[in-house]
PDB file of N, CA, C and O in Angstrom, chain B, residues numbered from 101:
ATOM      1  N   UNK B 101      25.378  85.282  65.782  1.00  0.00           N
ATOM      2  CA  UNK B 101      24.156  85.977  65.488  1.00  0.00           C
ATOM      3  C   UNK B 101      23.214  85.952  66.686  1.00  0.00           C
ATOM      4  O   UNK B 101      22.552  86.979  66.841  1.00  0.00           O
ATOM      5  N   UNK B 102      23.059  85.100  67.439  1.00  0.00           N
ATOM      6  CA  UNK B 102      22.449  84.970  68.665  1.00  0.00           C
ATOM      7  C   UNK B 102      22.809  85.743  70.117  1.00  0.00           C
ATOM      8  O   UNK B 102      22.246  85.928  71.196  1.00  0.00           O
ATOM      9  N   UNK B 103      24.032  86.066  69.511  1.00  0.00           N
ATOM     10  CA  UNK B 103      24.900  87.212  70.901  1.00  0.00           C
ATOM     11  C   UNK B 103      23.828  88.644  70.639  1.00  0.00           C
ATOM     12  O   UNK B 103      23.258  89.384  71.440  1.00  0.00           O
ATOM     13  N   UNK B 104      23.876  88.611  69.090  1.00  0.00           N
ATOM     14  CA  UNK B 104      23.696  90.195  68.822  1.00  0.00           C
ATOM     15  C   UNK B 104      22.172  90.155  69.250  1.00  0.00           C
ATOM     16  O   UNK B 104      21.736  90.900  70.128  1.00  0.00           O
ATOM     17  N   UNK B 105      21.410  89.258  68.590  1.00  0.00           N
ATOM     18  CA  UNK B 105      20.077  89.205  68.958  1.00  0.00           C
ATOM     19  C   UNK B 105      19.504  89.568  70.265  1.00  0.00           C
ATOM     20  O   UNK B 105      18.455  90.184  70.451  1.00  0.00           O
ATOM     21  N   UNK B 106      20.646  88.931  71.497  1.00  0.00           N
ATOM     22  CA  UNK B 106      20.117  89.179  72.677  1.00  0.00           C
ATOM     23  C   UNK B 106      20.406  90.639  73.803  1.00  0.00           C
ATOM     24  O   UNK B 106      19.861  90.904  74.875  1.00  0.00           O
ATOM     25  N   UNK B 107      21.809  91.614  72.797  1.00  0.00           N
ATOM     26  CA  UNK B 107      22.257  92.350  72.803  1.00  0.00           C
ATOM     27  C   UNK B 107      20.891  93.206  72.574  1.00  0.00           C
ATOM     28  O   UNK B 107      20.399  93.583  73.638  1.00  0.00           O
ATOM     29  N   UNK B 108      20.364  93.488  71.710  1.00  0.00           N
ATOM     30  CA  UNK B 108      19.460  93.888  71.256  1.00  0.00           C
ATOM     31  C   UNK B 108      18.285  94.216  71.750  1.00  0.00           C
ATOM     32  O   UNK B 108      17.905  95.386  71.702  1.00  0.00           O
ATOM     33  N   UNK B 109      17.269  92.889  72.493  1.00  0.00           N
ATOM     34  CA  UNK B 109      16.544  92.728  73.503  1.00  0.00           C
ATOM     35  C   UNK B 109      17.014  93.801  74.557  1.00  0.00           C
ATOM     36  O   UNK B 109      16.337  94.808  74.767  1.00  0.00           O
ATOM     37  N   UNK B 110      18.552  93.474  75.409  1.00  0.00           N
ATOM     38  CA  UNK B 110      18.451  94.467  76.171  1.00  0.00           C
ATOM     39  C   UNK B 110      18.693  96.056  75.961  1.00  0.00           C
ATOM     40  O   UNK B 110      18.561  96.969  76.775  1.00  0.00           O
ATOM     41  N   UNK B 111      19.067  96.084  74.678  1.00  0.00           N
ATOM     42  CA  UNK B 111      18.736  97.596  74.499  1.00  0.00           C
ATOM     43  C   UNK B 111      16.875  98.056  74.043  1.00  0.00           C
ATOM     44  O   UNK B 111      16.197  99.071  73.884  1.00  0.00           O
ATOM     45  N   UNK B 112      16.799  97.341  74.017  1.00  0.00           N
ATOM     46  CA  UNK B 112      15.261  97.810  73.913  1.00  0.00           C
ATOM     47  C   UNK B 112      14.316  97.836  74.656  1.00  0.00           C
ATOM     48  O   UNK B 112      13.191  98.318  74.519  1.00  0.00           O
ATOM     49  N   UNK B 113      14.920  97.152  75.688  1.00  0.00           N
ATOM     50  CA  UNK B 113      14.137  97.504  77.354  1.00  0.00           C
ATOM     51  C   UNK B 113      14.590  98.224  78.360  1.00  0.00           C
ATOM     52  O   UNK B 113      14.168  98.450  79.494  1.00  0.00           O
ATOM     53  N   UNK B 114      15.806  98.648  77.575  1.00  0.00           N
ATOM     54  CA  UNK B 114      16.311  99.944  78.444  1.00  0.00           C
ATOM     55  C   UNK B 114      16.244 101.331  77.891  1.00  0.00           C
ATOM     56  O   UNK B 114      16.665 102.354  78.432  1.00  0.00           O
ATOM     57  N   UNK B 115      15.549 101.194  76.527  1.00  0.00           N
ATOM     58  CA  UNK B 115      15.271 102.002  75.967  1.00  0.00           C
ATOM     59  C   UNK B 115      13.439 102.303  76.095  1.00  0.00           C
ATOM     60  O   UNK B 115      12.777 103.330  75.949  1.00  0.00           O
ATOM     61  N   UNK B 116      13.124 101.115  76.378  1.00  0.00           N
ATOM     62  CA  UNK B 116      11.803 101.262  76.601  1.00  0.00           C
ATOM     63  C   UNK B 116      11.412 101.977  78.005  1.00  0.00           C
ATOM     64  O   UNK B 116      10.294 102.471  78.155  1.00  0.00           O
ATOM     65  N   UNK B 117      12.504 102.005  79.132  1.00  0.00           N
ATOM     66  CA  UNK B 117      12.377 102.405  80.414  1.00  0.00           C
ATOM     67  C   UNK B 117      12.684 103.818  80.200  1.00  0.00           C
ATOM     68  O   UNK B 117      12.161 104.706  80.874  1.00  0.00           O
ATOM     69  N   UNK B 118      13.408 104.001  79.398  1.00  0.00           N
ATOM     70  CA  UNK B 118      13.914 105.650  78.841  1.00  0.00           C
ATOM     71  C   UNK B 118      12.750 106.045  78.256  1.00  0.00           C
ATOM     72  O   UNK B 118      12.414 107.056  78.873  1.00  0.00           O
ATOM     73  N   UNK B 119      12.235 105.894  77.712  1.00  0.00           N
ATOM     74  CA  UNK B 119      10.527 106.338  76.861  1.00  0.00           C
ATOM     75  C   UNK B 119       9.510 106.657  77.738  1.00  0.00           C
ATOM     76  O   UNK B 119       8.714 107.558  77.478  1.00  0.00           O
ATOM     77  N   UNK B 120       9.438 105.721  79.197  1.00  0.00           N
ATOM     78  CA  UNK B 120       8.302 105.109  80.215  1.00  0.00           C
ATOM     79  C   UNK B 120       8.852 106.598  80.824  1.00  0.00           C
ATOM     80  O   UNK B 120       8.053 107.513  80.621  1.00  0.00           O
ATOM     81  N   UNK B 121       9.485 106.792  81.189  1.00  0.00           N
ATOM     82  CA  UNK B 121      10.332 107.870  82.245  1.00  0.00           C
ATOM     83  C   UNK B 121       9.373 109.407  81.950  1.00  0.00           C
ATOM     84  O   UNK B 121       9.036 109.608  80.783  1.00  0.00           O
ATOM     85  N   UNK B 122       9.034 110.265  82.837  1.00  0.00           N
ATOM     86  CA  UNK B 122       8.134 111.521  82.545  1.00  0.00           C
ATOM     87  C   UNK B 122       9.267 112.160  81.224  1.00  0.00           C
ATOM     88  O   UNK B 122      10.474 112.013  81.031  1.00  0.00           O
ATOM     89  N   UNK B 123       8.662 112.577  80.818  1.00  0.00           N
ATOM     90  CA  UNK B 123       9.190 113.524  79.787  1.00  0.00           C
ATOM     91  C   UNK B 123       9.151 114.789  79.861  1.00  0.00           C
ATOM     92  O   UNK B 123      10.026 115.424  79.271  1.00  0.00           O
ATOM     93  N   UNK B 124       8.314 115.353  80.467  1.00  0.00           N
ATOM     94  CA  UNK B 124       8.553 116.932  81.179  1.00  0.00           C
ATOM     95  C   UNK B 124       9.472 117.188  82.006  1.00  0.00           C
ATOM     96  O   UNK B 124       9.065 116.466  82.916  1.00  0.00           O
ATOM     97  N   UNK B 125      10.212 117.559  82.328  1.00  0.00           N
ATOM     98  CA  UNK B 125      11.399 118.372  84.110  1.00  0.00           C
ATOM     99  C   UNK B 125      10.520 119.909  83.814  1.00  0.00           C
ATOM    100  O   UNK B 125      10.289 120.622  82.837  1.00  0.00           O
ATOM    101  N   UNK B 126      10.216 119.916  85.240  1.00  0.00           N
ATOM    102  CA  UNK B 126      10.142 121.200  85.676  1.00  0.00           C
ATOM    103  C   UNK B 126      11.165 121.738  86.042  1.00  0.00           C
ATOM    104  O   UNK B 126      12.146 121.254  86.607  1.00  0.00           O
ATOM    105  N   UNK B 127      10.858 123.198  85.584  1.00  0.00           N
ATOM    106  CA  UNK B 127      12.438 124.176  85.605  1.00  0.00           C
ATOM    107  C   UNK B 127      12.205 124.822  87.044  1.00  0.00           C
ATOM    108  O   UNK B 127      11.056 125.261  86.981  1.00  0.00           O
ATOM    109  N   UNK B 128      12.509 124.987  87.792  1.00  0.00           N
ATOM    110  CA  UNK B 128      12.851 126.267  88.709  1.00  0.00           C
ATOM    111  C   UNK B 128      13.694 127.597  88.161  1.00  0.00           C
ATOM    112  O   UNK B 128      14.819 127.665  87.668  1.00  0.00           O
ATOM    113  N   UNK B 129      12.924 128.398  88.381  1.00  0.00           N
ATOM    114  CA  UNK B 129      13.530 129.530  87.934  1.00  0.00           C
ATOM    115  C   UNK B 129      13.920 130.137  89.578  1.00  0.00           C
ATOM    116  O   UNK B 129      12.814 130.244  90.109  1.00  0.00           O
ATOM    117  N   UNK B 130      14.759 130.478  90.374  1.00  0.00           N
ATOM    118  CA  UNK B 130      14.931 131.769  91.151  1.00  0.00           C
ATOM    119  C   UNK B 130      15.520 132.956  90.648  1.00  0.00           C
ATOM    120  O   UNK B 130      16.544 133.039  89.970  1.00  0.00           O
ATOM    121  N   UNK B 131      14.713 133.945  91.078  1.00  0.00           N
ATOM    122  CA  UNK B 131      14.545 135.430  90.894  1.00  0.00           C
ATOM    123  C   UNK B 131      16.139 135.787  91.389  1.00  0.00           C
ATOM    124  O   UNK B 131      16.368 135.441  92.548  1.00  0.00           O
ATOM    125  N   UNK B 132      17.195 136.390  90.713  1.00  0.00           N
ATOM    126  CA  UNK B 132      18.057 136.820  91.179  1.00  0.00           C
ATOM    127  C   UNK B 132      18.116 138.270  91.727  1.00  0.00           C
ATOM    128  O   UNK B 132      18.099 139.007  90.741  1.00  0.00           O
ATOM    129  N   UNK B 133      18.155 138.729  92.442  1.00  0.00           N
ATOM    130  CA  UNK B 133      18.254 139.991  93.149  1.00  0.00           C
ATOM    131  C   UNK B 133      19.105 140.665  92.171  1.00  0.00           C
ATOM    132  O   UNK B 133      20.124 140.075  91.812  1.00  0.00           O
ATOM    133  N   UNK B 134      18.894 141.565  91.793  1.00  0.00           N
ATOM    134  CA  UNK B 134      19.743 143.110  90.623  1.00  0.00           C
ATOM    135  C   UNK B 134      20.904 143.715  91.713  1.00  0.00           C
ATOM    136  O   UNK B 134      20.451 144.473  92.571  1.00  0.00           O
ATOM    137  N   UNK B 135      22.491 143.415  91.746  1.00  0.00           N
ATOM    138  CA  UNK B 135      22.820 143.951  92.172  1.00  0.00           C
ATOM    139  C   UNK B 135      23.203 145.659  92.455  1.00  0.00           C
ATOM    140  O   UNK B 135      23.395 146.337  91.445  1.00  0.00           O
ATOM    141  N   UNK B 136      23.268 146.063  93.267  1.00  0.00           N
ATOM    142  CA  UNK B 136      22.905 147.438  92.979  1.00  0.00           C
ATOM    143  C   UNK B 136      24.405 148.060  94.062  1.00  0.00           C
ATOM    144  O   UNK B 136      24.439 147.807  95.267  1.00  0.00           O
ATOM    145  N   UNK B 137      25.335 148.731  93.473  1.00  0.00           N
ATOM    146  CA  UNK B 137      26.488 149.128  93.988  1.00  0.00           C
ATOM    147  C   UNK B 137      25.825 150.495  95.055  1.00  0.00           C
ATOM    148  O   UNK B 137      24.790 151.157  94.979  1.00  0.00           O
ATOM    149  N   UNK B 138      26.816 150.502  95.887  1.00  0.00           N
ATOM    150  CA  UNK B 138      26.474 151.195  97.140  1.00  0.00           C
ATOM    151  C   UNK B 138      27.415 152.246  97.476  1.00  0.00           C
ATOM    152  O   UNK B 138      27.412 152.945  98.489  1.00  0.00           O
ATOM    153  N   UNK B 139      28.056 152.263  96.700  1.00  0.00           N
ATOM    154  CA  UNK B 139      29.195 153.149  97.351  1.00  0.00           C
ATOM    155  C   UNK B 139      28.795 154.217  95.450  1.00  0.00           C
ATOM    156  O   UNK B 139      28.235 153.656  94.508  1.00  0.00           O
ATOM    157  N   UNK B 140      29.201 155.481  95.416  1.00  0.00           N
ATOM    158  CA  UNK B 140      29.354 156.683  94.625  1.00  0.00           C
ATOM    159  C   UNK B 140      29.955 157.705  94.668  1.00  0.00           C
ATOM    160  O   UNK B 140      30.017 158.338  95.722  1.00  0.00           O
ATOM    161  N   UNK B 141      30.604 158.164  93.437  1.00  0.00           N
ATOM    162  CA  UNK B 141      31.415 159.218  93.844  1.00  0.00           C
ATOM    163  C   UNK B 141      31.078 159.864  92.834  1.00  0.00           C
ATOM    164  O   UNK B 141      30.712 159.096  91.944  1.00  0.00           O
ATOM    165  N   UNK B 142      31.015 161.184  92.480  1.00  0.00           N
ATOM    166  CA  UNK B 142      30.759 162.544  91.911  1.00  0.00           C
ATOM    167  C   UNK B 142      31.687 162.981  90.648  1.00  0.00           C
ATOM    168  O   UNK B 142      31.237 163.098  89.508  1.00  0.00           O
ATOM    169  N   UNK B 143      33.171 163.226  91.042  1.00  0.00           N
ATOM    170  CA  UNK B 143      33.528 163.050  90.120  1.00  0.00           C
ATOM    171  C   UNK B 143      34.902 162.357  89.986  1.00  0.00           C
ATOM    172  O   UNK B 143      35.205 161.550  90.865  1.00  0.00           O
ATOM    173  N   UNK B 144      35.858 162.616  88.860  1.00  0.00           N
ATOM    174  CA  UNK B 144      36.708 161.434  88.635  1.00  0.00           C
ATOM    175  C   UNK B 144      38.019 161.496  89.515  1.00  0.00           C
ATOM    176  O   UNK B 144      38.919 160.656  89.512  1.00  0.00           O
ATOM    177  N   UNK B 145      37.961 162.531  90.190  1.00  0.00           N
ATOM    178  CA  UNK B 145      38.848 162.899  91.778  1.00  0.00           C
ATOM    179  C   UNK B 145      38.381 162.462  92.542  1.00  0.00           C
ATOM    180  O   UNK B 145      39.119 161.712  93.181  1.00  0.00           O
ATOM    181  N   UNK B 146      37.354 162.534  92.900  1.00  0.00           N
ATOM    182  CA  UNK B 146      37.148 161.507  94.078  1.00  0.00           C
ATOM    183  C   UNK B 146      37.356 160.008  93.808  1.00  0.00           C
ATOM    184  O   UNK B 146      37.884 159.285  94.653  1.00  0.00           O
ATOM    185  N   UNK B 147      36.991 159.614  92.779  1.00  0.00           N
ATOM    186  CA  UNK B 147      37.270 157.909  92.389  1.00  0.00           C
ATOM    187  C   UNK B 147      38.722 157.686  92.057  1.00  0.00           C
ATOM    188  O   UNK B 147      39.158 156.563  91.806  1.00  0.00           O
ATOM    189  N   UNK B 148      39.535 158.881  92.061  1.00  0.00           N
ATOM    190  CA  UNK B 148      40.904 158.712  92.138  1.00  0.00           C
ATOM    191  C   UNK B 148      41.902 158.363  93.643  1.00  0.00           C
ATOM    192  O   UNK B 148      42.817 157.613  93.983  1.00  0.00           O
ATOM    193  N   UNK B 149      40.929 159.581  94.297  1.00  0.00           N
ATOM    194  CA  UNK B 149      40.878 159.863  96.016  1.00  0.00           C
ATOM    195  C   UNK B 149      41.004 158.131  96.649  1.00  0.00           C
ATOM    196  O   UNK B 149      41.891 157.675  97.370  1.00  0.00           O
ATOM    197  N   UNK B 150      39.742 157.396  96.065  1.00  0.00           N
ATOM    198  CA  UNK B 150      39.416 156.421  96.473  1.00  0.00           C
ATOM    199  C   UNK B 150      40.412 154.993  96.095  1.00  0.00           C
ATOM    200  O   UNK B 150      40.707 154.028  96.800  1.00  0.00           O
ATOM    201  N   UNK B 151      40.716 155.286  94.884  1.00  0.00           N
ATOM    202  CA  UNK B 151      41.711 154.112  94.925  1.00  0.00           C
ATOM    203  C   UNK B 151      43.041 154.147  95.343  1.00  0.00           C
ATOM    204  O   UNK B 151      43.778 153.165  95.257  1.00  0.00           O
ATOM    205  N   UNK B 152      43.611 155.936  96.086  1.00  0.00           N
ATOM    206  CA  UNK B 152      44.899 156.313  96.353  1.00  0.00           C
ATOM    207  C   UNK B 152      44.484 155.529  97.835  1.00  0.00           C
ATOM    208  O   UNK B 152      45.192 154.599  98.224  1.00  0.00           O
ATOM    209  N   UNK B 153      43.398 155.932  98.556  1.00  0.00           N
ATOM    210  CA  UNK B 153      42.893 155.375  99.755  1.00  0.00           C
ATOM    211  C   UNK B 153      42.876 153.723 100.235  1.00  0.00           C
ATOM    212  O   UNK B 153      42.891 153.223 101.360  1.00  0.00           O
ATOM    213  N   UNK B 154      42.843 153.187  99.045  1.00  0.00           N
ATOM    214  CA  UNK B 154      42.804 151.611  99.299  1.00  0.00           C
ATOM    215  C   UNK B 154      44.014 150.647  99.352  1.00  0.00           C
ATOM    216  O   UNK B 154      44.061 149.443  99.603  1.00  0.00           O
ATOM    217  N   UNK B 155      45.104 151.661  98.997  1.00  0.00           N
ATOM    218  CA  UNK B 155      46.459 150.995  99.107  1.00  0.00           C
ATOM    219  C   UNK B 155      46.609 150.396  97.926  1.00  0.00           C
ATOM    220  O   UNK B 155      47.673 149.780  97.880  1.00  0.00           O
ATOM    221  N   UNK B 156      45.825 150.312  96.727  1.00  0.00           N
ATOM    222  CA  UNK B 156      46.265 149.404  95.677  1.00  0.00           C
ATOM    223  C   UNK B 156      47.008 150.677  94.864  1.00  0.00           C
ATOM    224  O   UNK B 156      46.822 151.893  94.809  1.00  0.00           O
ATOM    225  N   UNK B 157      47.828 149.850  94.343  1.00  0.00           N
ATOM    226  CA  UNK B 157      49.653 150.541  93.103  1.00  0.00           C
ATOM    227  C   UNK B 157      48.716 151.543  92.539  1.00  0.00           C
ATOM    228  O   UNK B 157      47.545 151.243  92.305  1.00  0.00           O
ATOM    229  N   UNK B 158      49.215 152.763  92.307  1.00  0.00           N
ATOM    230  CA  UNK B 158      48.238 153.348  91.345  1.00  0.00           C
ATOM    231  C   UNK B 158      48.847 153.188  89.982  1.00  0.00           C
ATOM    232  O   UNK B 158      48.279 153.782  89.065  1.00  0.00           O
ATOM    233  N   UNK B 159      49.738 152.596  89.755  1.00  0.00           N
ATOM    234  CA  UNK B 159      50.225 152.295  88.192  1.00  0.00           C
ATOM    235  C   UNK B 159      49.602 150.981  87.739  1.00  0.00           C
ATOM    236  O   UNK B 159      49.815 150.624  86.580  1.00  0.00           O
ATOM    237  N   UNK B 160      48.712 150.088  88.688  1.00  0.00           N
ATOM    238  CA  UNK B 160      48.162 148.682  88.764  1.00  0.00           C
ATOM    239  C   UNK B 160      46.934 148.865  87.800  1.00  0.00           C
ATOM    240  O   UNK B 160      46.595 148.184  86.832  1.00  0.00           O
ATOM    241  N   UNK B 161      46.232 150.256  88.486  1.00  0.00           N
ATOM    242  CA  UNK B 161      45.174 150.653  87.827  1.00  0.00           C
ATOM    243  C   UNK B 161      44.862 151.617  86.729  1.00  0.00           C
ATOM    244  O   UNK B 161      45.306 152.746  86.936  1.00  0.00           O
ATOM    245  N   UNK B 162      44.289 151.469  85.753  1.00  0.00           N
ATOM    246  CA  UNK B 162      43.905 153.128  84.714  1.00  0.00           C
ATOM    247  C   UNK B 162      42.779 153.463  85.003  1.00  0.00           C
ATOM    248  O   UNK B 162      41.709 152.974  84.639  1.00  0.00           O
ATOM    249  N   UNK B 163      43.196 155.152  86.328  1.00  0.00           N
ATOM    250  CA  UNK B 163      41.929 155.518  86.323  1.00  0.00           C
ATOM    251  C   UNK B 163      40.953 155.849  85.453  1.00  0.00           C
ATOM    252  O   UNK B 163      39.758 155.568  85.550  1.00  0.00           O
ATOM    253  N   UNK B 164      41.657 156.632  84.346  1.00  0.00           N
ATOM    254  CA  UNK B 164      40.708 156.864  83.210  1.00  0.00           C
ATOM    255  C   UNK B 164      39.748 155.648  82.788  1.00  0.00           C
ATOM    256  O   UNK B 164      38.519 155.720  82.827  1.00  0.00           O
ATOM    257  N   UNK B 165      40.366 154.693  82.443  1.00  0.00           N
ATOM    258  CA  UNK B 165      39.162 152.969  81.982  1.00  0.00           C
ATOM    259  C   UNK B 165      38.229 152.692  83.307  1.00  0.00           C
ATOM    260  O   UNK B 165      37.088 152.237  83.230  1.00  0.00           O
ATOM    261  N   UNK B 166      38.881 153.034  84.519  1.00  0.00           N
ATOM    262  CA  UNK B 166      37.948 152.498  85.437  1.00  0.00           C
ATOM    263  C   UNK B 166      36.795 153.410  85.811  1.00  0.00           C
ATOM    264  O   UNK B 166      35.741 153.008  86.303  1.00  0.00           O
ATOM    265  N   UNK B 167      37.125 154.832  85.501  1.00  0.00           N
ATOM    266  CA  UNK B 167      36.244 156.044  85.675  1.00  0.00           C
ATOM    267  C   UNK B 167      35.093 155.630  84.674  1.00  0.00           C
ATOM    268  O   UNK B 167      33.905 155.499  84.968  1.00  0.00           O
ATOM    269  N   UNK B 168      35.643 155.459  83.502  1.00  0.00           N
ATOM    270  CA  UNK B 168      34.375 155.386  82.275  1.00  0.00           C
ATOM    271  C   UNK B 168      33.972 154.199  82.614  1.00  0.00           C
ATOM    272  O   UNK B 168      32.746 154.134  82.532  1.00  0.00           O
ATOM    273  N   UNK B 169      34.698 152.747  83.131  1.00  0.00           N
ATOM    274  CA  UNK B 169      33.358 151.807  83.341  1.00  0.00           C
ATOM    275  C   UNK B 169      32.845 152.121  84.700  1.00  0.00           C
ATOM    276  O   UNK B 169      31.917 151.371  85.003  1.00  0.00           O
ATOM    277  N   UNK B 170      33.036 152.665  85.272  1.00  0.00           N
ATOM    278  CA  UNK B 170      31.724 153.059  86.414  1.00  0.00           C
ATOM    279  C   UNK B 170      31.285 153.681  85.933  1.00  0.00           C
ATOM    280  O   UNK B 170      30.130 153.587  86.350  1.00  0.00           O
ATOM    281  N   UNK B 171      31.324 154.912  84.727  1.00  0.00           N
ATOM    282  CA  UNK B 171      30.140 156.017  84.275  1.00  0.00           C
ATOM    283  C   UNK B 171      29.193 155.189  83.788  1.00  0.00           C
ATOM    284  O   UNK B 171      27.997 155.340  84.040  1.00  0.00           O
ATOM    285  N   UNK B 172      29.636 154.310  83.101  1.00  0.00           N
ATOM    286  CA  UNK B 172      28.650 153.701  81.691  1.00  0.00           C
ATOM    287  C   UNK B 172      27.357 152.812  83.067  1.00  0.00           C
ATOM    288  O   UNK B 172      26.149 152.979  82.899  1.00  0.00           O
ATOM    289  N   UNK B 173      27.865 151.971  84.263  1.00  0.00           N
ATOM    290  CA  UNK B 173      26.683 151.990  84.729  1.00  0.00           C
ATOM    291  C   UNK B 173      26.754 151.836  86.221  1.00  0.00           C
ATOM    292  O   UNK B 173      26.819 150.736  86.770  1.00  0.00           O
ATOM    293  N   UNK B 174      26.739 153.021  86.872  1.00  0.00           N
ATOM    294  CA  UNK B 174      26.900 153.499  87.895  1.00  0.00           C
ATOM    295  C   UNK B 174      25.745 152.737  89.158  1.00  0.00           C
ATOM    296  O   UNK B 174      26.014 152.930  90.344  1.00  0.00           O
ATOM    297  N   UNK B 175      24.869 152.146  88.896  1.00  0.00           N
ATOM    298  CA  UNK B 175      24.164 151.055  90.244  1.00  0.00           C
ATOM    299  C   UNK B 175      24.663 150.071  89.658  1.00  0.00           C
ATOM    300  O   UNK B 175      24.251 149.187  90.409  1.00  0.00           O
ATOM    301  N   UNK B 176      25.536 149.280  88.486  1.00  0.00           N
ATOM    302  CA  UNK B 176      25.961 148.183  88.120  1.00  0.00           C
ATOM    303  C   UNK B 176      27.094 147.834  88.277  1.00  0.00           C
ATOM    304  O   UNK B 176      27.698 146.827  87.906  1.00  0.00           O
ATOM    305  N   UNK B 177      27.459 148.918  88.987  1.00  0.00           N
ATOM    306  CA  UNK B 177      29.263 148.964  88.737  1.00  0.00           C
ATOM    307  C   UNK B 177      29.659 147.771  90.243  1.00  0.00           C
ATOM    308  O   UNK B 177      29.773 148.140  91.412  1.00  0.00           O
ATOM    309  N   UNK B 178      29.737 146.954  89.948  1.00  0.00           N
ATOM    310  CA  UNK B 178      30.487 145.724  91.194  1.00  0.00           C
ATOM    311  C   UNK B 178      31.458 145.984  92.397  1.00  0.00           C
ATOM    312  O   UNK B 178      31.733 145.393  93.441  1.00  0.00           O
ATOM    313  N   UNK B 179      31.849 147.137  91.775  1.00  0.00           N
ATOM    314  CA  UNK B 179      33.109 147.307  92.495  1.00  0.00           C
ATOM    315  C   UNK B 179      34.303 146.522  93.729  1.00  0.00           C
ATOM    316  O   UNK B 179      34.482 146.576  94.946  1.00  0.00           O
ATOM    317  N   UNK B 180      34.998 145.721  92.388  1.00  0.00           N
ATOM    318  CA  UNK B 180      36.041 144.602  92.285  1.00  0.00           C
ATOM    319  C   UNK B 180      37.033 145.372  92.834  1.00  0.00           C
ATOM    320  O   UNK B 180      37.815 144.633  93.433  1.00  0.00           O
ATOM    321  N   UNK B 181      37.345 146.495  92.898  1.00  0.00           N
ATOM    322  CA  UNK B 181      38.339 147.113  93.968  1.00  0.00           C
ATOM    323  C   UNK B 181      38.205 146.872  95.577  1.00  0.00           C
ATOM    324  O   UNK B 181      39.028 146.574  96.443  1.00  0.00           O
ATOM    325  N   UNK B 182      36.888 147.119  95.593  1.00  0.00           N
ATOM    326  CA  UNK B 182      36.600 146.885  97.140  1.00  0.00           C
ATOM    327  C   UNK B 182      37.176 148.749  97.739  1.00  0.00           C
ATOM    328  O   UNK B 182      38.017 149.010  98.599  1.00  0.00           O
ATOM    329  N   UNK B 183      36.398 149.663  96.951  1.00  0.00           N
ATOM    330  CA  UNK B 183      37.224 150.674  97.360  1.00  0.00           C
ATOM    331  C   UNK B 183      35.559 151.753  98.491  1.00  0.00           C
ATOM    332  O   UNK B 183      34.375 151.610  98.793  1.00  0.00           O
ATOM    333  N   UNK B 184      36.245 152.326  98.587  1.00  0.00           N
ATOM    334  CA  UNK B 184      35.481 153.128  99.930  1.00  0.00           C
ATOM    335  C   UNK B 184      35.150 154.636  99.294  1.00  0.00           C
ATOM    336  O   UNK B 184      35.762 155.233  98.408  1.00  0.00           O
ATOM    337  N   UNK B 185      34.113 154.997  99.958  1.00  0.00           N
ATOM    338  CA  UNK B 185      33.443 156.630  99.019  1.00  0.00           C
ATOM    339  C   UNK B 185      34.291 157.642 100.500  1.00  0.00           C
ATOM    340  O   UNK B 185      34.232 158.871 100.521  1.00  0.00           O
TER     341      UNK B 185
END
């Protein structure tokens, strides 16, 4: 009973140092820059043009899925091909 007792003591002064400790953290927020794609093409021949141009399989890719996710957001579009206008 005297083990636990003293067990005890030291959790409560290490719990008391946990209490003592600031209790606020300041957050940093940094502003992330909006990436904004740089390269565009007109229509879905040229973004075809462009991936025949980059050497990647064209059976690797579906232009059709990749046409509509660049339509849907055309300064958002990342472009993970790495392809050229």
């Amino acid at each position: 009973m005297a083990h636990a007792h003293k067990g005890k003591k030291k959790v409560s002064k290490a719990m008391g140092a946990i209490l003592k400790a600031p209790k606020k953290v300041e957050k940093v927020v940094e502003t992330v820059a909006k990436y904004v794609n740089k390269t565009h093409w007109d229509t879905k021949e040229a973004f075809a043009a462009a991936i025949d141009a980059s050497g990647i399989n064209p059976n690797a890719i579906n232009v059709n899925s990749e046409w509509d996710f660049y339509q849907s957001d055309k300064d958002g579009y990342k472009n993970h091909l790495k392809l050229e206008n």
